[in-house]
N, CA, C and O atoms as CSV, one atom per row, in Angstrom:
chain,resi,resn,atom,element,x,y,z
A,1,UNK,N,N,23.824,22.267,3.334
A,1,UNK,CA,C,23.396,20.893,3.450
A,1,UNK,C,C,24.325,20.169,4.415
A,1,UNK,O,O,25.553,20.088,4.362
A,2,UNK,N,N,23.294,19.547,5.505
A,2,UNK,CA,C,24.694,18.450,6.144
A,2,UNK,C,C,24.417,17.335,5.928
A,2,UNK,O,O,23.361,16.796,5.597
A,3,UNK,N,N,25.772,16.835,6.195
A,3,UNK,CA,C,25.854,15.141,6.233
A,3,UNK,C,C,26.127,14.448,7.580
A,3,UNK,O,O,26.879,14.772,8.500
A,4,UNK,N,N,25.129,13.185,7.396
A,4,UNK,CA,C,24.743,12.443,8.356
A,4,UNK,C,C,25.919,11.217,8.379
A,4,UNK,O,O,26.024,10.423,7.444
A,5,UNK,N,N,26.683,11.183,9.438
A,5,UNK,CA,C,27.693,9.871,9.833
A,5,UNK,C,C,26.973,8.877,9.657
A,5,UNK,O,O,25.786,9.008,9.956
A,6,UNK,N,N,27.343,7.840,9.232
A,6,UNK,CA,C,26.912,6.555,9.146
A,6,UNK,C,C,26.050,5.963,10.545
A,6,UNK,O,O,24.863,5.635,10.550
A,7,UNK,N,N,27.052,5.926,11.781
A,7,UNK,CA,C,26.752,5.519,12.985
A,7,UNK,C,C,25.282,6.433,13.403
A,7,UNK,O,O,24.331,6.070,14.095
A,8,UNK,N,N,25.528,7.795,12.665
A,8,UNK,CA,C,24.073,8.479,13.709
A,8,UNK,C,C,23.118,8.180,12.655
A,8,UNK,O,O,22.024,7.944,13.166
A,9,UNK,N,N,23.095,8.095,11.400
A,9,UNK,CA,C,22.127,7.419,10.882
A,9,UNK,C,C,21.410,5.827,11.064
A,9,UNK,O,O,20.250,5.660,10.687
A,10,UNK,N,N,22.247,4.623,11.708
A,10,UNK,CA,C,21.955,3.271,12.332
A,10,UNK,C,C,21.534,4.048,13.249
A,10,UNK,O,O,20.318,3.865,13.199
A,11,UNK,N,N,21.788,5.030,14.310
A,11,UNK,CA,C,21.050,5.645,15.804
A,11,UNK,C,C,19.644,6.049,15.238
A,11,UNK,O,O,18.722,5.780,16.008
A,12,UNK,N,N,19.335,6.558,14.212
A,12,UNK,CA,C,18.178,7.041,14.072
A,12,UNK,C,C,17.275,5.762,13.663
A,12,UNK,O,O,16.212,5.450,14.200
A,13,UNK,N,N,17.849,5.159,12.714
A,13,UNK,CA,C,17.137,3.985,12.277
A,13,UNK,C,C,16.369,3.437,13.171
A,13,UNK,O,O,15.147,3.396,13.024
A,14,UNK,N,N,17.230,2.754,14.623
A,14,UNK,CA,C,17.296,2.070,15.414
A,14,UNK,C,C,15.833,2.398,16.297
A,14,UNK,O,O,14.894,1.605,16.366
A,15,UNK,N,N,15.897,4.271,17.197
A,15,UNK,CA,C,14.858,4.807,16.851
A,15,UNK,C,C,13.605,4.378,16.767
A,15,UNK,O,O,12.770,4.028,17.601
A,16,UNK,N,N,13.633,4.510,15.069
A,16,UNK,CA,C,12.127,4.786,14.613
A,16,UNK,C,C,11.904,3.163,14.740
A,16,UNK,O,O,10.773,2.819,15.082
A,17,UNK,N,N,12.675,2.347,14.548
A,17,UNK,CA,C,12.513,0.698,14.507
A,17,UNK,C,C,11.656,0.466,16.003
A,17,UNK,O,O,10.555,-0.052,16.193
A,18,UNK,N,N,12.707,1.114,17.037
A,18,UNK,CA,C,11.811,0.722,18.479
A,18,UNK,C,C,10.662,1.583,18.808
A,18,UNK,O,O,9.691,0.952,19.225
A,19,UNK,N,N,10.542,2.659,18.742
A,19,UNK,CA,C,9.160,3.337,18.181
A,19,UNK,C,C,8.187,2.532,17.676
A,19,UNK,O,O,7.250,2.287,18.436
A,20,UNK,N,N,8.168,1.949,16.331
A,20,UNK,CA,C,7.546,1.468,15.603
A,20,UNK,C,C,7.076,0.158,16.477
A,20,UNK,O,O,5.976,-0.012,17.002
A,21,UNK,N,N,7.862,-0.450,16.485
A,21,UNK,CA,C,7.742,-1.981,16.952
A,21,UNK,C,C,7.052,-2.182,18.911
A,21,UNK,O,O,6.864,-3.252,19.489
A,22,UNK,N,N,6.830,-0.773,19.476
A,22,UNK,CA,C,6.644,-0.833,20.592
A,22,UNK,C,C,5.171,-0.050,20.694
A,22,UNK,O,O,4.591,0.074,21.773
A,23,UNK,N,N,4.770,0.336,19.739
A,23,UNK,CA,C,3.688,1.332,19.242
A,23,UNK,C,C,2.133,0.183,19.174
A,23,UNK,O,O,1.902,-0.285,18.059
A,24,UNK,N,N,1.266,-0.172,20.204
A,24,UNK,CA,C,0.380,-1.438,20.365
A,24,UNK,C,C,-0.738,-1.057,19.256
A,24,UNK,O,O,-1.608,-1.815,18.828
A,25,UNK,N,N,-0.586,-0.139,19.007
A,25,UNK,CA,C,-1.564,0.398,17.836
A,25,UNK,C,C,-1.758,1.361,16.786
A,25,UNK,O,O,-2.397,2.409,16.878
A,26,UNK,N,N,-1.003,0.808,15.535
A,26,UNK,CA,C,-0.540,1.697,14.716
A,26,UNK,C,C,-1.842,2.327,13.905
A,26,UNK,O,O,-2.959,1.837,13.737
A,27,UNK,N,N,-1.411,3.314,13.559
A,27,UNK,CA,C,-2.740,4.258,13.075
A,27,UNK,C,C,-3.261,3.563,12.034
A,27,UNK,O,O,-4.403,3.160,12.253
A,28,UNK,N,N,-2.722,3.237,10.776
A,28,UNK,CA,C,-3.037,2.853,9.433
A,28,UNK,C,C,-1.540,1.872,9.277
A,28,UNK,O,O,-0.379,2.261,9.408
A,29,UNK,N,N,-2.085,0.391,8.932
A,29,UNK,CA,C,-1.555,-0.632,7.994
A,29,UNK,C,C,-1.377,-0.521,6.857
A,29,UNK,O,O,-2.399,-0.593,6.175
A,30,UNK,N,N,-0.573,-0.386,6.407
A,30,UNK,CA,C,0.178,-0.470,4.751
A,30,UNK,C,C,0.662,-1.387,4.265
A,30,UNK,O,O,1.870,-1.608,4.354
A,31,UNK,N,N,-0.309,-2.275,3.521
A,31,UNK,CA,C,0.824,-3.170,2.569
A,31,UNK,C,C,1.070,-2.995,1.241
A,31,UNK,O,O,0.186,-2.879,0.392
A,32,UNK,N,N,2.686,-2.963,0.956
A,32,UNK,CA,C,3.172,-3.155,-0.407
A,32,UNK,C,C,3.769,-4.912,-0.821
A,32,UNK,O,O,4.572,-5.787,-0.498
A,33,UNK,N,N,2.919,-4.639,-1.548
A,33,UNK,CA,C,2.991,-5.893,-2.666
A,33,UNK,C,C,2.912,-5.761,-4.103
A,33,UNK,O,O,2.235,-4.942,-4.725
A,34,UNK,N,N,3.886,-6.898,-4.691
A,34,UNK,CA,C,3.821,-7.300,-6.191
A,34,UNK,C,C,3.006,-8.554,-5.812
A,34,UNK,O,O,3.243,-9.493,-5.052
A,35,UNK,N,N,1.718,-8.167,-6.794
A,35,UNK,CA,C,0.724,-9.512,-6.327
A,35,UNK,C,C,0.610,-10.690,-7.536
A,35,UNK,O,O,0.078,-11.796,-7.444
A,36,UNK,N,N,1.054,-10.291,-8.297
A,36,UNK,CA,C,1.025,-11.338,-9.596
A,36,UNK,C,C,-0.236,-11.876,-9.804
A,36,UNK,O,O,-0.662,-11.917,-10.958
A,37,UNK,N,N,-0.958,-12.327,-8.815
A,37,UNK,CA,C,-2.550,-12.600,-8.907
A,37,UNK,C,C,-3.393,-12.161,-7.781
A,37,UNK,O,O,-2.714,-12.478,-6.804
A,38,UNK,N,N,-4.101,-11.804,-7.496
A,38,UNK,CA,C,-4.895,-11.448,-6.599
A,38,UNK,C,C,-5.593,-12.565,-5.312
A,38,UNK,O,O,-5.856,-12.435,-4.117
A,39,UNK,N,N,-5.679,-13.428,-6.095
A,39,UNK,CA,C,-6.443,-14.996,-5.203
A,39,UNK,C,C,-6.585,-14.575,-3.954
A,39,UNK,O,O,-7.569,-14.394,-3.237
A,40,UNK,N,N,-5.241,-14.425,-3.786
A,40,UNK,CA,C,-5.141,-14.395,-1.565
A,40,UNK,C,C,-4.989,-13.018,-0.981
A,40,UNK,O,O,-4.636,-12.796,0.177
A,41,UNK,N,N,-5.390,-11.794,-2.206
A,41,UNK,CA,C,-5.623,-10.205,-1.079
A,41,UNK,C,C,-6.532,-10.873,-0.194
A,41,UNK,O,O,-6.305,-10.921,1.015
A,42,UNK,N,N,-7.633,-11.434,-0.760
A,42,UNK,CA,C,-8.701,-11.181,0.466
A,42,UNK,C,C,-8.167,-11.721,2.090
A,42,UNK,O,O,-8.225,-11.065,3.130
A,43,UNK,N,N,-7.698,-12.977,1.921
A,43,UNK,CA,C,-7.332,-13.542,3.227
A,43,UNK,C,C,-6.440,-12.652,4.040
A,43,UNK,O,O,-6.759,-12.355,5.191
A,44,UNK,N,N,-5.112,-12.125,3.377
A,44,UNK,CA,C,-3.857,-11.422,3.690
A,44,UNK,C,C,-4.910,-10.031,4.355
A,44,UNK,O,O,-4.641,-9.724,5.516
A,45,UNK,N,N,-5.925,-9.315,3.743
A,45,UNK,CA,C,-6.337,-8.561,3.999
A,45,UNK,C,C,-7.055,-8.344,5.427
A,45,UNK,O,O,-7.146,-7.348,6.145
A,46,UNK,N,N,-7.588,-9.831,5.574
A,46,UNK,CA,C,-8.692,-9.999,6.804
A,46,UNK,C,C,-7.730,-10.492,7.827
A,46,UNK,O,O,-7.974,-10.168,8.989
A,47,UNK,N,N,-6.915,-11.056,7.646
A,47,UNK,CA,C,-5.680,-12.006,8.444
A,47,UNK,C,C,-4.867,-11.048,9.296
A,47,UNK,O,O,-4.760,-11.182,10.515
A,48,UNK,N,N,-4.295,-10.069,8.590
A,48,UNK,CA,C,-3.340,-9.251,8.764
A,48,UNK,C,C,-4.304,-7.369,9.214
A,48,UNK,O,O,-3.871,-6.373,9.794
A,49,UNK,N,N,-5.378,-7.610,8.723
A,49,UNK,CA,C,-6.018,-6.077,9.209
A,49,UNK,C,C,-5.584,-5.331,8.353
A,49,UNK,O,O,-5.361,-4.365,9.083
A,50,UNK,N,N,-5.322,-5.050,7.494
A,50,UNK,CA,C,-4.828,-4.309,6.456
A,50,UNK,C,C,-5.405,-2.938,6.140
A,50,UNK,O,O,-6.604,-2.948,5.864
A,51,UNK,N,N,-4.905,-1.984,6.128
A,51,UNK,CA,C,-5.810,-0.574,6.038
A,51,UNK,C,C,-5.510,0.153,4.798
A,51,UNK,O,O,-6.211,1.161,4.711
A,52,UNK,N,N,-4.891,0.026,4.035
A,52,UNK,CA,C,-4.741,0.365,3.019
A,52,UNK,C,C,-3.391,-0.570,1.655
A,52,UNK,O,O,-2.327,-0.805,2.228
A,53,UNK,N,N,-3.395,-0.906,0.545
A,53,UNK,CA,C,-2.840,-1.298,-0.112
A,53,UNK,C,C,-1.772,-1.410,-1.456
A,53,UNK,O,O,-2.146,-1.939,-2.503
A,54,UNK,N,N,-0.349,-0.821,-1.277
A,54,UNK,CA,C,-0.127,-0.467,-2.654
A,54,UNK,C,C,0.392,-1.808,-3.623
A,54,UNK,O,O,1.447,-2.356,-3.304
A,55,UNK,N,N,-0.198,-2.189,-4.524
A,55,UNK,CA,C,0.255,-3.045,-5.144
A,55,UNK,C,C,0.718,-2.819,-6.715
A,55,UNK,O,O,0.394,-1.828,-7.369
A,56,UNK,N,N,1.512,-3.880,-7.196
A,56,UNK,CA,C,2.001,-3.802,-8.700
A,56,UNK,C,C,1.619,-4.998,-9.216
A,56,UNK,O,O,1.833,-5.934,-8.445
A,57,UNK,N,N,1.180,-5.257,-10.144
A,57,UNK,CA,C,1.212,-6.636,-11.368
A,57,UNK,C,C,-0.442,-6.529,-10.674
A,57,UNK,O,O,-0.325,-7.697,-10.301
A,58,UNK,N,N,-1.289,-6.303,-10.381
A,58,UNK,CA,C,-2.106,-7.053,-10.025
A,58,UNK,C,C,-2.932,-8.019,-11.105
A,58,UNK,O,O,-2.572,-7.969,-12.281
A,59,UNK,N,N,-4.190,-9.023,-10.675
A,59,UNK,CA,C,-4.169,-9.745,-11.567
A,59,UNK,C,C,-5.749,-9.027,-12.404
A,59,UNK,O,O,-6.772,-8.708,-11.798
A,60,UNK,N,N,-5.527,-8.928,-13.867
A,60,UNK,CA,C,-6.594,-7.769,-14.252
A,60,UNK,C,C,-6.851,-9.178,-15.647
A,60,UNK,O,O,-6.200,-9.807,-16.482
A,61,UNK,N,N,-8.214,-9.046,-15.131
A,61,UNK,CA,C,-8.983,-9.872,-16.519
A,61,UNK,C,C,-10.054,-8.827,-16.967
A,61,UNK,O,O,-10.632,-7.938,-16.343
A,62,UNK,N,N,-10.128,-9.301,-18.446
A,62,UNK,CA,C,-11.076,-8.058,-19.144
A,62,UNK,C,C,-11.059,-6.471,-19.118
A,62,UNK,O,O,-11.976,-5.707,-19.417
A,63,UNK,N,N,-9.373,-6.084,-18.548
A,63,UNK,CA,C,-9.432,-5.016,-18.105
A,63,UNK,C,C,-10.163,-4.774,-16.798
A,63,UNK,O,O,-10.426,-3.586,-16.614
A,64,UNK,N,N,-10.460,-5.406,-16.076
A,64,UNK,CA,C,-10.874,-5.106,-14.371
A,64,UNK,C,C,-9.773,-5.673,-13.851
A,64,UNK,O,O,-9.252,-6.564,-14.523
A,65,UNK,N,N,-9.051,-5.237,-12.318
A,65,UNK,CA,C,-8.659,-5.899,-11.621
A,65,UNK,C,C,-9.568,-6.339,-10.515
A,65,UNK,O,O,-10.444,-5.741,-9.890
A,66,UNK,N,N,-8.910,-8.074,-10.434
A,66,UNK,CA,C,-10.033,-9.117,-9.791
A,66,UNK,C,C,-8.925,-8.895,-8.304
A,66,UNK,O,O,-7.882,-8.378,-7.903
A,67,UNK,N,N,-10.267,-9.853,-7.876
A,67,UNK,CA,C,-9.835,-10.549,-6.199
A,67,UNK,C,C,-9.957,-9.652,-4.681
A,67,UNK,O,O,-9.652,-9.949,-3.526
A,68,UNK,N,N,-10.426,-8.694,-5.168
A,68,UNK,CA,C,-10.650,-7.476,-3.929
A,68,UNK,C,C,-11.566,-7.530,-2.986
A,68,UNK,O,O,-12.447,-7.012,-3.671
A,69,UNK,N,N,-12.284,-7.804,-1.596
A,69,UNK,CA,C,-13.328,-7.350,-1.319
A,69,UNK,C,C,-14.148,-6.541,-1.740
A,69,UNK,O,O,-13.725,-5.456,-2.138
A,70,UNK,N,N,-15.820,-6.878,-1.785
A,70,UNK,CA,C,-16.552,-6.405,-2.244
A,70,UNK,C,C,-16.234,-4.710,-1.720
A,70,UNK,O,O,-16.176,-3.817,-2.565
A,71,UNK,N,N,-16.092,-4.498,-0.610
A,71,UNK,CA,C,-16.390,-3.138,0.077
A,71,UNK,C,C,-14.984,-2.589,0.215
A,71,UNK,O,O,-14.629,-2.152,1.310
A,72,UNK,N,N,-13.982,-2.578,-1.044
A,72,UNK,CA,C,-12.879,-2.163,-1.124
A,72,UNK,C,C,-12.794,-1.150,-2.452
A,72,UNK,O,O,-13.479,-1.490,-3.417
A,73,UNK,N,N,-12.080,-0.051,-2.555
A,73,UNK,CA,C,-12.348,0.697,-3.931
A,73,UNK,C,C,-10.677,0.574,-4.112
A,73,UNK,O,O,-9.872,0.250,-3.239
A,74,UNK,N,N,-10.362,0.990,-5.743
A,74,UNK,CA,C,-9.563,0.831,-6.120
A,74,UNK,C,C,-9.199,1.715,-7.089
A,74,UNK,O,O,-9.831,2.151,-8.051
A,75,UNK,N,N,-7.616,2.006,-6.540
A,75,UNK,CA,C,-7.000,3.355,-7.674
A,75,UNK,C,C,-6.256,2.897,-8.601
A,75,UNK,O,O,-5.793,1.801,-8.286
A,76,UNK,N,N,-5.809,3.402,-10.016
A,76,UNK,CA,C,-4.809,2.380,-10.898
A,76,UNK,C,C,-4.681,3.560,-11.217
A,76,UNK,O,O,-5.146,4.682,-11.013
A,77,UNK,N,N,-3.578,2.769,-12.029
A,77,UNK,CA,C,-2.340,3.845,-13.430
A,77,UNK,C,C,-3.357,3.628,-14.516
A,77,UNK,O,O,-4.425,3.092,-14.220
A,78,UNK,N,N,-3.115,3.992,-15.715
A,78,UNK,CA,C,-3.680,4.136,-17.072
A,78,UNK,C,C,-3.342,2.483,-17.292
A,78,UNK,O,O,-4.347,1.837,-17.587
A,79,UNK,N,N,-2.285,1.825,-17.210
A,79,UNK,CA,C,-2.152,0.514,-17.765
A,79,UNK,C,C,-2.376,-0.731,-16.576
A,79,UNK,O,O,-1.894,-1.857,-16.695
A,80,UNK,N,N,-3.143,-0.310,-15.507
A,80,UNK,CA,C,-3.036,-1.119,-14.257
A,80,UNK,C,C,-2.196,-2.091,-13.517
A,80,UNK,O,O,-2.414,-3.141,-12.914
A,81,UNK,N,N,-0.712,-1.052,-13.895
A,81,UNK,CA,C,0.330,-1.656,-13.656
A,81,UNK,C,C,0.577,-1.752,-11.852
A,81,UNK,O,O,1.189,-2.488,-11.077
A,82,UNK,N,N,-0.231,-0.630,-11.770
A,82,UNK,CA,C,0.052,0.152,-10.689
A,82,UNK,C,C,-1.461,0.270,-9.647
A,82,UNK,O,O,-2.494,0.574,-10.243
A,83,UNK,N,N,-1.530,0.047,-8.268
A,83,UNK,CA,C,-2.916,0.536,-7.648
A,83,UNK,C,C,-2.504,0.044,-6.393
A,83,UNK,O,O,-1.855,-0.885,-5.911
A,84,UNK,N,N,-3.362,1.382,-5.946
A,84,UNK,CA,C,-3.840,1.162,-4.491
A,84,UNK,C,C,-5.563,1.313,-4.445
A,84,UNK,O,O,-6.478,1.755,-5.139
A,85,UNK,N,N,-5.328,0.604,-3.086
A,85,UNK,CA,C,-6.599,-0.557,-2.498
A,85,UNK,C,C,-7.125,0.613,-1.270
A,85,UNK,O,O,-6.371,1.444,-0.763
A,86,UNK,N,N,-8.367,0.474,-0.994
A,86,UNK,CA,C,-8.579,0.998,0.535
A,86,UNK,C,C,-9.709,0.642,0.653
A,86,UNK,O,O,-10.323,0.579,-0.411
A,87,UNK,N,N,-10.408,0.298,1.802
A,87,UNK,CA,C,-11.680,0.158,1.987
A,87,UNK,C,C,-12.595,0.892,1.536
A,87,UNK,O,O,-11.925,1.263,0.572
A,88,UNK,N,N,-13.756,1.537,1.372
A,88,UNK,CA,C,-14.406,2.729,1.062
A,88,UNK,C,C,-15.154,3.612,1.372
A,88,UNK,O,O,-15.913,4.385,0.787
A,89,UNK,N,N,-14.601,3.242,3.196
A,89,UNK,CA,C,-14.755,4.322,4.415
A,89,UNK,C,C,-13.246,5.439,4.035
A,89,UNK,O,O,-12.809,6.458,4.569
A,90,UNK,N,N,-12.978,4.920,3.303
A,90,UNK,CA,C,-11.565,6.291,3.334
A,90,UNK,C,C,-12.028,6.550,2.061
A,90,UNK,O,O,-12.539,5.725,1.305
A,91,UNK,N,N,-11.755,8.199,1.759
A,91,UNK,CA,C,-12.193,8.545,0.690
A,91,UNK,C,C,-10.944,9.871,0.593
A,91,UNK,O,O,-10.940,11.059,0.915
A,92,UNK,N,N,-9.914,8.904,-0.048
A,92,UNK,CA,C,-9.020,10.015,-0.212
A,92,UNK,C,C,-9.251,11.144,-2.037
A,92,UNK,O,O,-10.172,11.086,-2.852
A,93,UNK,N,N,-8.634,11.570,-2.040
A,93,UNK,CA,C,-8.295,12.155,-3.528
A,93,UNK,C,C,-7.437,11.529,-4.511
A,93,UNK,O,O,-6.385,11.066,-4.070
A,94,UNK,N,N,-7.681,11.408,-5.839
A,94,UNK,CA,C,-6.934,11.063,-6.607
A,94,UNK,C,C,-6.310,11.904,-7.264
A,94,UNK,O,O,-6.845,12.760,-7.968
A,95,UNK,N,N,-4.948,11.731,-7.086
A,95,UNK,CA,C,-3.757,12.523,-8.491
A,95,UNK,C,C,-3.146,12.464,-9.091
A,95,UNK,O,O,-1.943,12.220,-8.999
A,96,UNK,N,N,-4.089,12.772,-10.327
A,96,UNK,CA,C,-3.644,12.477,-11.650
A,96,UNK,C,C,-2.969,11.398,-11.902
A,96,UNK,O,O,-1.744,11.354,-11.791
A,97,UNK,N,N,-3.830,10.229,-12.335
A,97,UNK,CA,C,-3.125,8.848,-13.016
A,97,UNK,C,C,-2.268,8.916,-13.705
A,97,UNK,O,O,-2.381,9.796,-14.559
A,98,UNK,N,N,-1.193,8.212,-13.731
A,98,UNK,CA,C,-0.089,8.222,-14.751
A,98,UNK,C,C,-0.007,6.533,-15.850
A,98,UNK,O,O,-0.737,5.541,-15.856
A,99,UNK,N,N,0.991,6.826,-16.493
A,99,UNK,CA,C,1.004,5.327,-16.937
A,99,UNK,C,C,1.239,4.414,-16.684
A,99,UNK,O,O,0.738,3.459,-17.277
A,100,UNK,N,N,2.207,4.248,-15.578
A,100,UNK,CA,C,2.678,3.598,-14.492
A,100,UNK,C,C,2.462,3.656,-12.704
A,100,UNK,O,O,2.972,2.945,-11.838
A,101,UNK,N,N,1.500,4.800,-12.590
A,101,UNK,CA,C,1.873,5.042,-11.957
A,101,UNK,C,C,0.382,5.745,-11.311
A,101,UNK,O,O,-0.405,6.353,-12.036
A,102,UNK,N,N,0.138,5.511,-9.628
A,102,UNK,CA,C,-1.175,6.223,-9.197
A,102,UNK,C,C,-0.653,6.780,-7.999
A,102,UNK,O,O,0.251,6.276,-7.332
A,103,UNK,N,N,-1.581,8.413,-7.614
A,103,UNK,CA,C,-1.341,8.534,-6.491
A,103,UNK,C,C,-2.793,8.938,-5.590
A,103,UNK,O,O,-3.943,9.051,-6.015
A,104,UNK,N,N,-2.353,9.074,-4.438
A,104,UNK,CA,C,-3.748,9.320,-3.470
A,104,UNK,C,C,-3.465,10.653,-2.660
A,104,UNK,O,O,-2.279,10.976,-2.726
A,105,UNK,N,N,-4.082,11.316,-2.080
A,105,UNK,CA,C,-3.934,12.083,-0.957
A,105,UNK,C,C,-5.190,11.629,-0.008
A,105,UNK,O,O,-5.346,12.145,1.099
């Protein structure tokens, strides 16, 4: 196993930062959010272009979580602590819900 110097790890950072930030068109948008209520996905969603979504707390009445675009599907944990969002032109896989916890491929 090696170890990475401090300084060449800020070099790499630095990197992927100007990469990133110079890149006019990133493949897929990711937002992570603690949403506490849902109200404003939709705007943040249309505003910002958003391509996919991981969120926590979302806001869940009757056991549904609210506030999504109609043409958005949605993954959760067992206690809907936990979910991601995607439109429902992407049709990834789900694995295995947890209690806290969802994943996608």
């Amino acid at each position: 196993m090696t170890s990475t110097s401090p300084s060449s790890l800020i070099q790499q950072i630095d990197i992927i930062t100007k990469c990133v930030s110079q890149h006019q068109d990133p493949g897929l948008k990711v937002l992570q959010i603690n949403l506490q209520k849902t109200d404003n996905l939709r705007k943040a969603i249309a505003d910002q272009k958003i391509d996919l979504i991981i969120a926590q707390e979302s806001y869940v009445y009757n056991g549904a979580i609210l506030g999504l675009p109609q043409r958005w599907a949605k993954w959760s944990s067992l206690n809907n602590k936990a979910a991601i969002f995607a439109p429902v032109s992407l049709s990834p896989v789900v694995l295995a819900p947890k209690e806290n916890a969802i994943a996608i491929k």
